[in-house]
C-alpha positions in Angstrom: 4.4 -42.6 3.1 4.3 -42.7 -0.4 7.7 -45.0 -1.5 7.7 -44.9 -5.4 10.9 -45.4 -7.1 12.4 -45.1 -11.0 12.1 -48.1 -12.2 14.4 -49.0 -15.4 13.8 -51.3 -18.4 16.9 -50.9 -20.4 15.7 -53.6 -23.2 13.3 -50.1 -24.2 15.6 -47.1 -24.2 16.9 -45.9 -27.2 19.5 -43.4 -26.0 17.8 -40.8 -27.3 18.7 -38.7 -23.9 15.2 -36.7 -23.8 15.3 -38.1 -20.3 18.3 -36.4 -19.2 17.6 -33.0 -21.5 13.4 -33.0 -19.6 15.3 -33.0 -16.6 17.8 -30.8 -16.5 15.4 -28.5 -17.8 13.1 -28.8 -14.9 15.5 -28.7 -12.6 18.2 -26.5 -13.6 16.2 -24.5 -16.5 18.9 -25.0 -19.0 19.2 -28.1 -21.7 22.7 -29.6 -20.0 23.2 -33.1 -19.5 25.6 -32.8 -16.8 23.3 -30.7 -14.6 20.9 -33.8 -15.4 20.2 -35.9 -12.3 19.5 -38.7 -15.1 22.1 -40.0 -17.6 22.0 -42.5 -20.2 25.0 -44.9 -20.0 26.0 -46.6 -23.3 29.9 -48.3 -22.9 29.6 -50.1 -26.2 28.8 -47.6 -29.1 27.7 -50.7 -31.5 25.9 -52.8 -29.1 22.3 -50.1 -29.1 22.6 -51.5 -25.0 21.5 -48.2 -23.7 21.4 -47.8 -19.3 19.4 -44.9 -17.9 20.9 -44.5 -14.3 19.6 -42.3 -11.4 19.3 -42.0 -8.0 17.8 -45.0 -6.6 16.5 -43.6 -3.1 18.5 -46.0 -1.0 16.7 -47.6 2.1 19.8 -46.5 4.0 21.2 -43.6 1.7 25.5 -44.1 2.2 25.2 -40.2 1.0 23.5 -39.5 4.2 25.5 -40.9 6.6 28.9 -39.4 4.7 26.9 -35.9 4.7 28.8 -33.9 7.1 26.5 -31.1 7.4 23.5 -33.5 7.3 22.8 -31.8 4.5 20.9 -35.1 2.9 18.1 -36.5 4.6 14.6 -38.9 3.9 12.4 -36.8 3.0 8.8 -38.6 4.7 6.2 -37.6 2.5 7.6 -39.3 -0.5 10.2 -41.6 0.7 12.7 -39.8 -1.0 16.6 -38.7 -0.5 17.0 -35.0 -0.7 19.6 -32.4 -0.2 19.2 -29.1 1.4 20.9 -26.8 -0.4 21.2 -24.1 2.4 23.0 -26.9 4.0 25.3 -28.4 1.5 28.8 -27.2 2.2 30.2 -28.3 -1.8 32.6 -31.2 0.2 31.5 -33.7 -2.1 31.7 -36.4 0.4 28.4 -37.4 -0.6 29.9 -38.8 -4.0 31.8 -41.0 -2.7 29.6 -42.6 -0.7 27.4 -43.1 -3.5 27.6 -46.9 -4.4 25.6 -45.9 -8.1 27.2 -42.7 -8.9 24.0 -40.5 -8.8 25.3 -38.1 -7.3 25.8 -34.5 -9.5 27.8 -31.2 -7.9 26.9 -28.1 -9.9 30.4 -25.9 -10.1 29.1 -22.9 -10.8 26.4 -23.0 -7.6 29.8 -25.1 -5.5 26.3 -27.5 -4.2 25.6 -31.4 -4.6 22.4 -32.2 -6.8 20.7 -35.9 -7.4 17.5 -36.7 -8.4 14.2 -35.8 -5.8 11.8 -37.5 -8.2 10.2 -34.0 -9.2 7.9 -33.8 -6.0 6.7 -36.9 -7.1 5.7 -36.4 -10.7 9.4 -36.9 -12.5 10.0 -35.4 -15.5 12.2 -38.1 -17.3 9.4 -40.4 -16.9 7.2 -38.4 -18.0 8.9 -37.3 -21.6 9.9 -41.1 -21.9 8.6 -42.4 -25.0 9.9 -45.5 -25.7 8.8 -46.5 -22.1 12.4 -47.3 -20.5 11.1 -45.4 -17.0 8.4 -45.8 -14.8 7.6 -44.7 -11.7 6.2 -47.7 -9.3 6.2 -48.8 -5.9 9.3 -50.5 -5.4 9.3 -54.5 -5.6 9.8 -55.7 -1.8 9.7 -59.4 -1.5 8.0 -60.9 1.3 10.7 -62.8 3.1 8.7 -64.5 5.7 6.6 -66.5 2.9 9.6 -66.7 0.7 11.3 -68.7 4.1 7.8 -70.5 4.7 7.6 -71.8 1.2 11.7 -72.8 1.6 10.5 -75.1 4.7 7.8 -76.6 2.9 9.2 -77.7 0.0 12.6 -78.8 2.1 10.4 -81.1 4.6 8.6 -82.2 1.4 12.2 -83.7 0.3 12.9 -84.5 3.5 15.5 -82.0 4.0 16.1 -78.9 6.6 16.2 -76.1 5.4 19.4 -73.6 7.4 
């Protein structure tokens, strides 16, 4: 199973939003940010702090388990959360289970949307100049050597470690 996420480096966006106008081309063939399924946050207008957000494929998606309809599911292949449309009852329960806000509801089609990382290939990377998104294998730390290396340098000092 293939696992990649969308990785963000916010020091390199500009806000020039041809992430979120790439994807909701692709995905919804019009040029209309709020059927993007990425957005470009900026709070501050004079800071030039720009924040790309998106879905971030939770290990344990809370949109999933609010889905009435199990609608949303993990999608093996590519490790991704998707939604089946022919499912998706428009309840917008999903949203509030989000804890980033990722998720989109298109009002004219009364169906949830979020990001399903293009099949694999997404397009906001992909038009990203300035090199604020990648796609890369998510960082998982190794916890049993991150505990060994706790022990270690605690007996070292003569301490336990908890």
């Amino acid at each position: 199973m293939t696992s990649k996420k969308i990785e963000v480096n916010p020091v390199n966006c500009t806000g020039c939003k041809e992430c979120e106008a790439a994807c909701s081309m692709k995905q919804a063939g019009v040029n209309d940010p709020a059927l993007s399924r990425i957005h470009v946050l900026n709070t501050n207008k004079d800071d030039g702090f720009y924040l790309p957000t998106t879905c971030q494929q939770c290990e344990d998606p809370p949109c999933l388990a609010a889905c009435p309809e199990e609608a949303i599911y993990k999608d093996d292949e590519l490790g991704r959360v998707v939604i089946d449309n022919e499912r998706c009852i428009g309840c917008k329960m999903c949203f509030s289970a989000c804890p980033t806000g990722a998720m989109g509801f298109d009002e004219a089609g009364g169906r949830a949307f979020k990001c399903d990382l293009c099949g694999g290939n997404p397009e906001c990377v992909r038009v990203c100049e300035p090199k604020a998104l990648d796609y890369v294998e998510p960082y998982k730390p190794q916890y049993s050597r991150m505990c060994e290396s706790a022990n270690t340098f605690f007996s070292v000092m003569g301490r336990k470690a908890a």
